[in-house]
DRENVEX-728889 format. One record per residue (C-alpha): x, y, z; residue in three letters; residue number from 1. Coordinates in pm, 1 decimal. Example, Ala and Ser with C-alpha at 12.3 -4.5 7.8 and 13.67 -1.06 7.14 Angstrom:
2
<zavo east="1230.0" north="-450.0" up="780.0" res="ALA" n="1"/>
<zavo east="1367.0" north="-106.0" up="714.0" res="SER" n="2"/>
This chain:
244
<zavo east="0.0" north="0.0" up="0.0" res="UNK" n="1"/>
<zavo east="306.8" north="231.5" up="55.0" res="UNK" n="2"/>
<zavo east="448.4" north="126.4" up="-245.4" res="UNK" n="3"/>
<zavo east="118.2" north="230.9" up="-442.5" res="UNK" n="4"/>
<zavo east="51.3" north="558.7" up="-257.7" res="UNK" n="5"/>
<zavo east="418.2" north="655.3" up="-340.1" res="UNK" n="6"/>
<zavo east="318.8" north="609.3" up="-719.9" res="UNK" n="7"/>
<zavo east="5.8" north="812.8" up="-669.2" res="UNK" n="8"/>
<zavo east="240.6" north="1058.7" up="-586.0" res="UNK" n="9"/>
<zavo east="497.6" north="997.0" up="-846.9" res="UNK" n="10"/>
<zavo east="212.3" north="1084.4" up="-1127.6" res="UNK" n="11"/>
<zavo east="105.6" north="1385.7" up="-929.3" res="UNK" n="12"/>
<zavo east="498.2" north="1523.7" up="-919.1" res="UNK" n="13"/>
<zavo east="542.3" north="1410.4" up="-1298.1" res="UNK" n="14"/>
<zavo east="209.9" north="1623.9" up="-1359.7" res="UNK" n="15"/>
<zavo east="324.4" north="1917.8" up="-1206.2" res="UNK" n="16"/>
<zavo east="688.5" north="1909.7" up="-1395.6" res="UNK" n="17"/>
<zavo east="558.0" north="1887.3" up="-1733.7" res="UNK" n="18"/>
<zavo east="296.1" north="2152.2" up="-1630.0" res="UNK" n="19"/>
<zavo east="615.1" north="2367.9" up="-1536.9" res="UNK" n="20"/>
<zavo east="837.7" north="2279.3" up="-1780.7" res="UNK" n="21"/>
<zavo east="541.2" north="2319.2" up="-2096.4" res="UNK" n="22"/>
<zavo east="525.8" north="2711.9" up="-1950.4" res="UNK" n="23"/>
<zavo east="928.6" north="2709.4" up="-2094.9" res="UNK" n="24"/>
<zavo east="1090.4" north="2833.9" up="-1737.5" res="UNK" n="25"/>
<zavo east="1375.7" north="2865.2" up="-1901.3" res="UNK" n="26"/>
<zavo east="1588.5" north="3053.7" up="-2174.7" res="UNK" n="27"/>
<zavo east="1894.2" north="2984.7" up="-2398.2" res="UNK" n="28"/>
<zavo east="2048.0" north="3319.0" up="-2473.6" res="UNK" n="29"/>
<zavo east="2339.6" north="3334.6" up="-2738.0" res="UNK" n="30"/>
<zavo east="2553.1" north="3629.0" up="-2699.2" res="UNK" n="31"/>
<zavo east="2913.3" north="3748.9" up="-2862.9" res="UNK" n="32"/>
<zavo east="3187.4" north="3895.5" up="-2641.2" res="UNK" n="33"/>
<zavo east="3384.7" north="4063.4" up="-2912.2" res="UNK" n="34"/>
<zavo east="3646.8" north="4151.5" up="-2723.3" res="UNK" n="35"/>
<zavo east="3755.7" north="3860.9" up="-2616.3" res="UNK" n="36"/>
<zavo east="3634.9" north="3705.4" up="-2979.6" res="UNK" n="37"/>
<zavo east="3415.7" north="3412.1" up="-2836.1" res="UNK" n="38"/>
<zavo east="3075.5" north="3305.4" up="-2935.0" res="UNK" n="39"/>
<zavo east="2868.3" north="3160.1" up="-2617.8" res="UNK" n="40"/>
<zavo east="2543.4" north="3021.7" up="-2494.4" res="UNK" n="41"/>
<zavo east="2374.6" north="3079.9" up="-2141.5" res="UNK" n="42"/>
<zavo east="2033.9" north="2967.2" up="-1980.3" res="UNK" n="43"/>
<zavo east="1854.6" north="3235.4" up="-1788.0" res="UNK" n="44"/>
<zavo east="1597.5" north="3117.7" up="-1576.9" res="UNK" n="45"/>
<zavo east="1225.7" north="3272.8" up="-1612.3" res="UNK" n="46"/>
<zavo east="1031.7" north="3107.7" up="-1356.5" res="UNK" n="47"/>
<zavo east="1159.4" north="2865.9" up="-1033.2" res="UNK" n="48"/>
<zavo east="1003.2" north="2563.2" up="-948.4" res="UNK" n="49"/>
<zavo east="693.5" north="2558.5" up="-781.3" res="UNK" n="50"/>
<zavo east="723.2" north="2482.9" up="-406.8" res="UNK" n="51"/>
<zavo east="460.0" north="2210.5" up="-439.9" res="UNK" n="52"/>
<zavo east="758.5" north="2025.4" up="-611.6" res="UNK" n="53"/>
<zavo east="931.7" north="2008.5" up="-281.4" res="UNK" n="54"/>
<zavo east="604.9" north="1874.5" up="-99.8" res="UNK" n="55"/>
<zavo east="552.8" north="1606.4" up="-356.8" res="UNK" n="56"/>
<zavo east="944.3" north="1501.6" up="-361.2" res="UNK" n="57"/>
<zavo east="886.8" north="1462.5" up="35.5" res="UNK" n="58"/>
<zavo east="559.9" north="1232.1" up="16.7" res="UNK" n="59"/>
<zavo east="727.2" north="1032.5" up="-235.2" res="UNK" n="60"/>
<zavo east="1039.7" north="978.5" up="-19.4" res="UNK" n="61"/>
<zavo east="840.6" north="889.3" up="270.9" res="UNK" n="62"/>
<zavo east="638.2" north="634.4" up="133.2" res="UNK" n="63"/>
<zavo east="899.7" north="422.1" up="-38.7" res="UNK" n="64"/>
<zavo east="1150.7" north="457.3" up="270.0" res="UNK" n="65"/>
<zavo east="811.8" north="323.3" up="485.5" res="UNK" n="66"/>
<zavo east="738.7" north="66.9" up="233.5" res="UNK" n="67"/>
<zavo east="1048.1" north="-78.7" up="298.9" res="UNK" n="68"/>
<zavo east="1062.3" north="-45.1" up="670.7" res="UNK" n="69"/>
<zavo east="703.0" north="-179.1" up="678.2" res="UNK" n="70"/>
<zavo east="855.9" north="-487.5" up="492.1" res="UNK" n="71"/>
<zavo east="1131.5" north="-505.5" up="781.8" res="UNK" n="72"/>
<zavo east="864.8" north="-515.4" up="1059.0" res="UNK" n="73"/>
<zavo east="661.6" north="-818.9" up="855.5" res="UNK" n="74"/>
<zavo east="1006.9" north="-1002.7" up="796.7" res="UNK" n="75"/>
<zavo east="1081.2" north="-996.9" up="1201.3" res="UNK" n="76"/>
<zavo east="660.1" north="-1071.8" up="1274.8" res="UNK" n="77"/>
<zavo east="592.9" north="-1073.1" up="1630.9" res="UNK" n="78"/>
<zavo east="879.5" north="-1009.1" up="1787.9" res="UNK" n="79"/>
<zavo east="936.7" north="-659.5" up="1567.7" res="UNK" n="80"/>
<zavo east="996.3" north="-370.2" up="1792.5" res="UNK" n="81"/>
<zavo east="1187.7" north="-22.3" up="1766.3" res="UNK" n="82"/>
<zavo east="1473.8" north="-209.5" up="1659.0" res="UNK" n="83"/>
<zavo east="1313.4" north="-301.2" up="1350.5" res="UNK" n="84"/>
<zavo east="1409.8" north="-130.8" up="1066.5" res="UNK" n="85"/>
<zavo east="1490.5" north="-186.5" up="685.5" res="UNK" n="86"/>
<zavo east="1909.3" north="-145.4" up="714.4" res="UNK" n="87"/>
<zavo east="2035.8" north="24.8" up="389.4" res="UNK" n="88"/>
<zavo east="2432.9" north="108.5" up="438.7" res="UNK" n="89"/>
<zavo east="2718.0" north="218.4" up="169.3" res="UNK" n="90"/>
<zavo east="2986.8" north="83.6" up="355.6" res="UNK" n="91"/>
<zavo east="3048.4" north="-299.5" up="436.5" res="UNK" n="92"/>
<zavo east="3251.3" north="-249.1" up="743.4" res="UNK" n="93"/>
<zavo east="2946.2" north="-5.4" up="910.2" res="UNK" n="94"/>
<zavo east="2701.6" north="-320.5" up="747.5" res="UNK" n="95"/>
<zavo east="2901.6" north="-593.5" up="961.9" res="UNK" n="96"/>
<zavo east="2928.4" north="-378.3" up="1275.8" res="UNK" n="97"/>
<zavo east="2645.3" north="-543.9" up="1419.8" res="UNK" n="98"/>
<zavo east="2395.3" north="-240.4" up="1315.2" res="UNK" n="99"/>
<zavo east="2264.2" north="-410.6" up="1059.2" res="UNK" n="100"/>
<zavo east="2217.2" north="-695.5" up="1214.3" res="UNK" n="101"/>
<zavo east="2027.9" north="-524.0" up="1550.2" res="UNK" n="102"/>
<zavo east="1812.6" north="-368.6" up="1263.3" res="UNK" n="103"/>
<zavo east="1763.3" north="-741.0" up="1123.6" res="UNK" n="104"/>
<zavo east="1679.6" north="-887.4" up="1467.9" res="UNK" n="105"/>
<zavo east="1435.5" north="-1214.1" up="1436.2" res="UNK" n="106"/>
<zavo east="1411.3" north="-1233.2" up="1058.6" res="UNK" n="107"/>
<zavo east="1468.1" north="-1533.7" up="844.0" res="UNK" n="108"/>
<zavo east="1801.9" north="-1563.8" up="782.7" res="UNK" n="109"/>
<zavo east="1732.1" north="-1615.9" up="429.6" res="UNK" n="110"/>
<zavo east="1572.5" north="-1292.1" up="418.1" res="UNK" n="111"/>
<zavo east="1887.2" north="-1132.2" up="609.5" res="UNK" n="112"/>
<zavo east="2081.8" north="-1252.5" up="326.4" res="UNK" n="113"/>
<zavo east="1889.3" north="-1116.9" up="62.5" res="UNK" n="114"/>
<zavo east="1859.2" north="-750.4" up="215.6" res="UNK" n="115"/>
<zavo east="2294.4" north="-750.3" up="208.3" res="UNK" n="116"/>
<zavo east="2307.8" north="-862.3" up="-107.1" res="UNK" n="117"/>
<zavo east="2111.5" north="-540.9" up="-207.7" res="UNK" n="118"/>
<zavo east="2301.4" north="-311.5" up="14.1" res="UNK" n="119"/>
<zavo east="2447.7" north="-40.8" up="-148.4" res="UNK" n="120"/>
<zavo east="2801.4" north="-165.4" up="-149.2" res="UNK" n="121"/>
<zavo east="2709.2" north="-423.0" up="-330.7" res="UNK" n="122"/>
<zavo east="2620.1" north="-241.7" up="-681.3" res="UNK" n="123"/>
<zavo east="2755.3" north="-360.8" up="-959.7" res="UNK" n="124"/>
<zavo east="2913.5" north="12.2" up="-1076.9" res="UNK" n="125"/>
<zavo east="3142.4" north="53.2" up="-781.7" res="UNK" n="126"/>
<zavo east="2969.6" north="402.0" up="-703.5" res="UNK" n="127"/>
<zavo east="2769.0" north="301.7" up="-392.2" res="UNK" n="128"/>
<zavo east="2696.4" north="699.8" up="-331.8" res="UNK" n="129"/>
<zavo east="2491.5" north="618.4" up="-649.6" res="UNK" n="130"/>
<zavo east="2280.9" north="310.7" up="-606.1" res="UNK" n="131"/>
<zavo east="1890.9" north="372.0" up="-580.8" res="UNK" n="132"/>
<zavo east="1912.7" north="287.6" up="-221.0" res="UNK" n="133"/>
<zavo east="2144.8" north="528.6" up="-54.9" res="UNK" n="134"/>
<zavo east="2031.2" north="774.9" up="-276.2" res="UNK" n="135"/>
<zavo east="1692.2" north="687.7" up="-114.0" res="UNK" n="136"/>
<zavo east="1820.8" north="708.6" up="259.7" res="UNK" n="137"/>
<zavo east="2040.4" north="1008.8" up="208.8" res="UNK" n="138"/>
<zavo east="1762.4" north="1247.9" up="21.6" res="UNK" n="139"/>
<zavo east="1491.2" north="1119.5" up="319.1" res="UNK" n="140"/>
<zavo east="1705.8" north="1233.4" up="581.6" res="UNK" n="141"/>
<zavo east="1776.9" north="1549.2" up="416.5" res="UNK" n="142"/>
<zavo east="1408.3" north="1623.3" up="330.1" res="UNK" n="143"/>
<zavo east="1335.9" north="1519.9" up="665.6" res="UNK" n="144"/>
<zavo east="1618.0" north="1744.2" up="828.2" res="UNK" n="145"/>
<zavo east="1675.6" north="1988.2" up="556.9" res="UNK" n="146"/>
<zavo east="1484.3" north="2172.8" up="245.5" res="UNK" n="147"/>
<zavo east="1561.4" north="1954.4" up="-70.0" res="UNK" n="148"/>
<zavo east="1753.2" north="2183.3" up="-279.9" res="UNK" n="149"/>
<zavo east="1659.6" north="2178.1" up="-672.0" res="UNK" n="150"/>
<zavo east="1841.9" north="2284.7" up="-981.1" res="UNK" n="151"/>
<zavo east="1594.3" north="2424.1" up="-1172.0" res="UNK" n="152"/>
<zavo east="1778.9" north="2349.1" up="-1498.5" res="UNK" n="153"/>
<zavo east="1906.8" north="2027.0" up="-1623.8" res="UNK" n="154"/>
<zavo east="1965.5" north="2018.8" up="-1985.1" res="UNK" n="155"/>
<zavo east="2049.6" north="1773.7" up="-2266.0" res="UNK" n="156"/>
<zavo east="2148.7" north="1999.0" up="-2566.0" res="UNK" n="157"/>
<zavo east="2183.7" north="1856.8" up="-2943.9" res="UNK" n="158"/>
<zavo east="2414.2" north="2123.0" up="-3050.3" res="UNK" n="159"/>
<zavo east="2409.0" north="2255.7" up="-3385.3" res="UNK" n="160"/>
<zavo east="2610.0" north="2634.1" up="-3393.3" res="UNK" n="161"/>
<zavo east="2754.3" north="2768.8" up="-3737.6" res="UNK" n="162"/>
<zavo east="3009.3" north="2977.2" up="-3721.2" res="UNK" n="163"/>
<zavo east="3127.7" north="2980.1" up="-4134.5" res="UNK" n="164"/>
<zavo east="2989.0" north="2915.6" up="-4512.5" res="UNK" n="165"/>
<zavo east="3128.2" north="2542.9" up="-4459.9" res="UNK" n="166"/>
<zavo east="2854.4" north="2289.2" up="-4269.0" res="UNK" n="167"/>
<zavo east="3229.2" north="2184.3" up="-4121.1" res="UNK" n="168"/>
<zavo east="3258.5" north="2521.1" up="-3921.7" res="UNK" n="169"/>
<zavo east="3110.4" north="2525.5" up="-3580.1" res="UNK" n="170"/>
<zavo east="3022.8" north="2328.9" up="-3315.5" res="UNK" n="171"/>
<zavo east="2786.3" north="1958.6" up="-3328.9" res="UNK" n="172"/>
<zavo east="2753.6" north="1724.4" up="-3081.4" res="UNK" n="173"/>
<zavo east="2520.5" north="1691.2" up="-2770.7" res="UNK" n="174"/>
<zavo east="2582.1" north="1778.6" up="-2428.2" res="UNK" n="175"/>
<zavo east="2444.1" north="1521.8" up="-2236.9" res="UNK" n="176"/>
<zavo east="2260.9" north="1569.8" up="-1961.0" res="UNK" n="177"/>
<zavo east="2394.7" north="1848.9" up="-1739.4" res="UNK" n="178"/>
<zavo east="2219.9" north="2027.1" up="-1442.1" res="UNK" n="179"/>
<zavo east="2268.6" north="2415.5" up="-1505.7" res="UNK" n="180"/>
<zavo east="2215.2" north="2699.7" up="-1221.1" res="UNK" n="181"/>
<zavo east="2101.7" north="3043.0" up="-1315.9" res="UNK" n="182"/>
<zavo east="2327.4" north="3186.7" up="-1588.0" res="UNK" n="183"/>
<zavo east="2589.1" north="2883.7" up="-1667.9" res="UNK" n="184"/>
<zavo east="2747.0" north="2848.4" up="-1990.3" res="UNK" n="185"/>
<zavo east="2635.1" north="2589.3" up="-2251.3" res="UNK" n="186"/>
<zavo east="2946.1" north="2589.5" up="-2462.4" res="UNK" n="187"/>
<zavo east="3195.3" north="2915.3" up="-2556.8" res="UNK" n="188"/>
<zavo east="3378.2" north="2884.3" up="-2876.8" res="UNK" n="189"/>
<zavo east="3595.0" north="3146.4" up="-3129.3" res="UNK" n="190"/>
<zavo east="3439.6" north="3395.8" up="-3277.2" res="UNK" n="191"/>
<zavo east="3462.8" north="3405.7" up="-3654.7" res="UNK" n="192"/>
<zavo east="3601.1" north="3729.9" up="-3822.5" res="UNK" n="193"/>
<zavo east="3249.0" north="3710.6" up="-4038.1" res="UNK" n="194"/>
<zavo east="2964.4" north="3726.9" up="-3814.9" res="UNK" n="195"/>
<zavo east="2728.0" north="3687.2" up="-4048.6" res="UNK" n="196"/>
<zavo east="2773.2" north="3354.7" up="-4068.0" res="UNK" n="197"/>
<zavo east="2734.6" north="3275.3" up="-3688.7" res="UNK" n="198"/>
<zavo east="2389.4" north="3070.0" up="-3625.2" res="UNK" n="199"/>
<zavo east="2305.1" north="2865.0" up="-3325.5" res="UNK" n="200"/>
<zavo east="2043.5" north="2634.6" up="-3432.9" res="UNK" n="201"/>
<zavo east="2055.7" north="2389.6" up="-3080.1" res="UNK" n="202"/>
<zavo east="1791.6" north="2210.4" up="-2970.4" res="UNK" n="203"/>
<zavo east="1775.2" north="2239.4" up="-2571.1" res="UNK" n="204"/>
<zavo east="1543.5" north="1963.4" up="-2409.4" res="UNK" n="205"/>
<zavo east="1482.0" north="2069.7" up="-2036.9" res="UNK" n="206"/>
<zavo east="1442.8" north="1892.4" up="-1712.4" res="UNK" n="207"/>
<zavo east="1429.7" north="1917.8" up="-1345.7" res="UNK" n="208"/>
<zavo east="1788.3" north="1857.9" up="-1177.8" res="UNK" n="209"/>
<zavo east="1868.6" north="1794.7" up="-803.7" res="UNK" n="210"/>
<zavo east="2135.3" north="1986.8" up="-671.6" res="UNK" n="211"/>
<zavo east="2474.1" north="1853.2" up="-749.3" res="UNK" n="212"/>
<zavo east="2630.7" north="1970.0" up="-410.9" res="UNK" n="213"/>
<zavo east="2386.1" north="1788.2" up="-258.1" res="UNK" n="214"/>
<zavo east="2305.2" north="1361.2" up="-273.4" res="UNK" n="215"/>
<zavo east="2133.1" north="1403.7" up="-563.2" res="UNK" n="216"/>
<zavo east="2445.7" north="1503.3" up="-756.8" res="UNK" n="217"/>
<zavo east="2267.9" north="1718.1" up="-1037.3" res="UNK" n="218"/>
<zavo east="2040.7" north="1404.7" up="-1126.1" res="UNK" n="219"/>
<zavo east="1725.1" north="1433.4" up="-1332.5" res="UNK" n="220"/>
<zavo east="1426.4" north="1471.9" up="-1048.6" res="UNK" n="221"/>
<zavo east="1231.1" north="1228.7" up="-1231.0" res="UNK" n="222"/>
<zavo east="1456.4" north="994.0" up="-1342.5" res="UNK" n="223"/>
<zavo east="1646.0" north="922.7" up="-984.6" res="UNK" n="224"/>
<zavo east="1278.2" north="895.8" up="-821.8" res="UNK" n="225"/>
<zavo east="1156.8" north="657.2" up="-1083.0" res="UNK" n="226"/>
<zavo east="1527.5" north="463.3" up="-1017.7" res="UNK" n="227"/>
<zavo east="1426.0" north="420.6" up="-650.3" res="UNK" n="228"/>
<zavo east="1063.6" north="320.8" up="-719.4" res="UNK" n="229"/>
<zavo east="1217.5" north="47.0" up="-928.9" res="UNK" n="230"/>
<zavo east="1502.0" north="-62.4" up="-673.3" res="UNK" n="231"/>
<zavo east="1202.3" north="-57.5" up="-372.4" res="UNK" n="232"/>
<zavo east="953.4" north="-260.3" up="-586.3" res="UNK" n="233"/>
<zavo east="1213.0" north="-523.5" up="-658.2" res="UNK" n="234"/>
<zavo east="1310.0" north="-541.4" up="-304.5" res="UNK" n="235"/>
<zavo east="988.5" north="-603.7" up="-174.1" res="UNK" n="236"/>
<zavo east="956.5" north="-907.9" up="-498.2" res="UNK" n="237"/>
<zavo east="1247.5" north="-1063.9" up="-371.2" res="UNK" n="238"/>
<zavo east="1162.1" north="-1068.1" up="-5.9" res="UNK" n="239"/>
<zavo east="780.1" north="-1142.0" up="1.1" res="UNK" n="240"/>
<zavo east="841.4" north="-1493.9" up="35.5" res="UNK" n="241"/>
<zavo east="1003.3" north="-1454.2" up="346.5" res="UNK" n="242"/>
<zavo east="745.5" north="-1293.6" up="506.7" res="UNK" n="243"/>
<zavo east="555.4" north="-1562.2" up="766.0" res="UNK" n="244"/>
C-alpha cells in the first residue's frame, strides 16, 4: 500500500513538472563577447520551481523509505519492535558492525541474506553513493532534516552552432545531460572574423535537476525517483516470500 501511494504521488509530481516545464521556465540566450572574440550560450531562468515540487518530492520519499521499513517489521513478525528497521548502508565495514544486524533482529536468515546482497556496497558500478538505495536514505534524511535543494535546470542539448559558409565550421555534438544553475554556460567557442555567418540552431530539451552539491548530484528529479521506485519494488519481490 506504501508502495502504491508513493506512485500516486509519483504521477502527481510528474504532472506538475511537465505543467512547469510546458510554460518554458527557461531561456537559452546566445551572446558574442567581441572583445575577447568568443561566441557563447547561457540559460537564464524565467520562472523557479513551484514549491509544491518540494512537498511532492517529500511524500514520495516517505512512502517508499516506509514501504520498505514496513517490509522489515513483517520479515521480524511478532517479535518486531523499535529495533526493527529496513538497514540500507554504503559501507560494508558499518554493514558488519552489528547495526545491521540489531536492525535485522528475528528475521529469516534467508531474508537477512537477501537484504545484504542489495546493500548499497554491493552495486555492480562501484559508485555506492549512487545506487537507488542510498540515494533513497540520504535524500529522506535530508528532506526530513533539511529543504531539498533543486536545480531548476538540467539540460540535454543537441548542438548545432555555425560559425562559417562550410557545414564543417562550428560546433555539433550533444551535451548530455547536465544540471545548469542560473546563468551557466552551454558551450563558448571562437568567434569568426564574419559574423554573419554565426547561427546557433541547438535544440535544448529541459528537465528538473537535483542539486549537485547535494546527494542528488545534479540528477534528473524524475529519473532518480523513478530509479528508486524500481530498486524498492524489486526489493519487496524478492523478499515477500520470506514474510511468515
Amino acid at each position: 500500500m506504501k508502495l502504491v501511494r508513493a506512485d500516486e504521488h509519483l504521477k502527481a509530481l510528474n504532472n506538475e513538472v511537465s505543467a512547469f516545464l510546458l510554460a518554458r521556465p527557461y531561456e537559452v540566450v546566445t551572446k558574442k563577447d567581441i572583445p575577447a572574440g568568443n561566441l557563447f550560450a547561457q540559460v537564464f531562468y524565467q520562472h523557479a520551481p513551484p514549491d509544491r515540487l518540494l512537498m511532492l518530492i517529500g511524500d514520495v520519499l516517505y512512502n517508499l523509505r516506509s514501504a520498505l521499513d514496513h517490509l522489515a517489521w513483517s520479515l521480524a513478525g511478532v517479535n518486531a519492535d523499535r529495533r526493527t528497521e529496513f538497514p540500507i548502508f554504503h559501507e560494508e565495514s558499518k554493514f558488519l558492525l552489528n547495526r545491521a544486524r540489531e536492525k535485522m533482529h528475528d528475521m529469516p536468515a534467508s531474508a537477512q541474506a537477501v537484504i545484504e546482497s542489495l546493500q548499497p556496497y554491493k552495486g555492480t558500478q562501484g559508485l555506492p553513493e549512487s545506487e537507488p538505495l542510498w540515494l533513497l536514505q540520504q535524500l529522506g534524511i535530508e528532506d526530513k532534516h533539511h529543504t531539498l535543494n533543486l536545480v531548476a535546470a538540467g539540460v540535454d542539448v543537441h548542438l548545432y552552432v555555425k560559425t562559417g559558409s562550410h557545414p564543417a565550421y562550428g560546433l555539433t555534438g550533444r551535451t548530455g545531460y547536465l544540471p545548469l544553475e542560473d546563468g551557466a554556460e552551454i558551450y563558448r567557442i571562437p568567434l569568426p572574423a564574419n559574423h554573419s555567418y554565426v547561427q546557433d540552431d541547438s535544440h535544448p530539451i529541459f528537465d528538473v535537476a537535483l542539486d549537485p552539491k547535494g546527494p542528488g548530484r545534479g540528477i534528473s528529479l524524475r529519473d532518480g525517483l523513478r530509479d528508486i521506485r524500481e530498486a524498492v519494488a524489486e526489493t519487496i519481490r524478492l523478499l515477500e516470500p520470506f514474510v511468515p
